[in-house]
N, C-alpha and C positions, 0 to 999 in steps of 0.2 A: 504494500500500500504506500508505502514511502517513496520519496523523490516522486511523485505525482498528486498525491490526495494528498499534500502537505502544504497548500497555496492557496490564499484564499479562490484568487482567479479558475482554477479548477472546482472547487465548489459552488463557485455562480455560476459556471457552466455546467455544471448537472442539474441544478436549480432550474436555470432557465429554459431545460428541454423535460420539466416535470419529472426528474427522480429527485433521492432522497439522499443528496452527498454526505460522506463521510471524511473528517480529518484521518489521519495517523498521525499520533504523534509518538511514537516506536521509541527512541532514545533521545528524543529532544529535550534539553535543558528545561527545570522549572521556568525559566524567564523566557526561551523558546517556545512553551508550549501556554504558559498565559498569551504571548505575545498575538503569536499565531491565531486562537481561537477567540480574543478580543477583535482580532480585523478582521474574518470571518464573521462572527457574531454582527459587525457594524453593516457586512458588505451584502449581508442575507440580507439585515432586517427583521421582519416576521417570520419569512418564510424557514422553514423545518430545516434543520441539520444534525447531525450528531457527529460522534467524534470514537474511534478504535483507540483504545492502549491496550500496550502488556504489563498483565497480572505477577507475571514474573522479573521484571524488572528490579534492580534495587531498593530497599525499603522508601528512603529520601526520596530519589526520580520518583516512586509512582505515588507518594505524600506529596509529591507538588504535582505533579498531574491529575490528581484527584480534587487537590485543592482551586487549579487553575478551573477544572470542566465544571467544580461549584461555584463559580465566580459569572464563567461567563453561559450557564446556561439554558447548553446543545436543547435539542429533542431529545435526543436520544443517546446511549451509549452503546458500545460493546468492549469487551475486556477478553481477551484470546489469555489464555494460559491463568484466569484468573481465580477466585477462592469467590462464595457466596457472600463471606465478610466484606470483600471489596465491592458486591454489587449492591447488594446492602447500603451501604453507607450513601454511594449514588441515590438509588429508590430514599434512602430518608428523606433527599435533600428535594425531591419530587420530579428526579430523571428515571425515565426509565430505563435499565440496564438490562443487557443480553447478555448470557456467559456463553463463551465458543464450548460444545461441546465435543467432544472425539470418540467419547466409547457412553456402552450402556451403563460399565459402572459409574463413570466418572455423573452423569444423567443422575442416575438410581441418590447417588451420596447429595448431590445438589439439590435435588428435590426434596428429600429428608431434611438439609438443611434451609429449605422454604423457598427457592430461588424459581423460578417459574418464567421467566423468559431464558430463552434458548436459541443458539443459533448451532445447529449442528454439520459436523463436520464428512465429508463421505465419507465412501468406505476406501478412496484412493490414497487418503495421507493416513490412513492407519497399519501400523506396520502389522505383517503377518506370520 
């Protein structure tokens, strides 16, 4: 998703052909990743956007990426490699969060810990 979905300019152009862009901000600095989804945030407007991070990321990086996406927002979230406690904290703040799913346990334990949006992964990236 990076070096492309990371510019505001590329989310008003999925904007303005009616889909629902997404940032990445994958290893961008806390001050990178406010930055970016404040000019975004301006360059939408109203219109819907949301924003991908990684759940596994360093503790700091994704404490200021969670901090930045409650600051400026999104519609929506998703979080690839992420824990319910991370989507959690999003949904408090009244975004809705996705978690990437990849297998049926990983599903099975997320569910149990209350998480109910899902974004599931095929059967092509799961190793066999």
């Amino acid at each position: 998703m990076t070096r492309v979905s990371d510019v505001p300019a590329f989310a008003e152009a999925v904007a303005e052909h009616g889909a629902l862009p997404f940032l990445a901000l994958a290893q961008a600095s806390g001050a990178q990743a406010a930055d970016l989804l404040a000019r975004t945030g301006a360059a939408l407007g109203e219109r819907p956007w949301g924003v991908g991070i990684l759940g596994f990321v360093p503790d700091d990086l994704r404490e200021a990426h969670l901090a930045a996406i409650i600051e400026a927002r999104p519609r929506v979230a998703l979080i690839a490699g992420g824990r319910p406690v991370q989507a959690a904290r999003l949904e408090a703040e009244g975004i809705p969060t996705f978690l990437h799913v990849s297998s049926p346990e990983l599903l099975a334990g997320y569910w149990e810990a209350g998480t109910r949006r899902f974004v599931f992964e095929g059967a092509n990236a799961v190793a066999t």
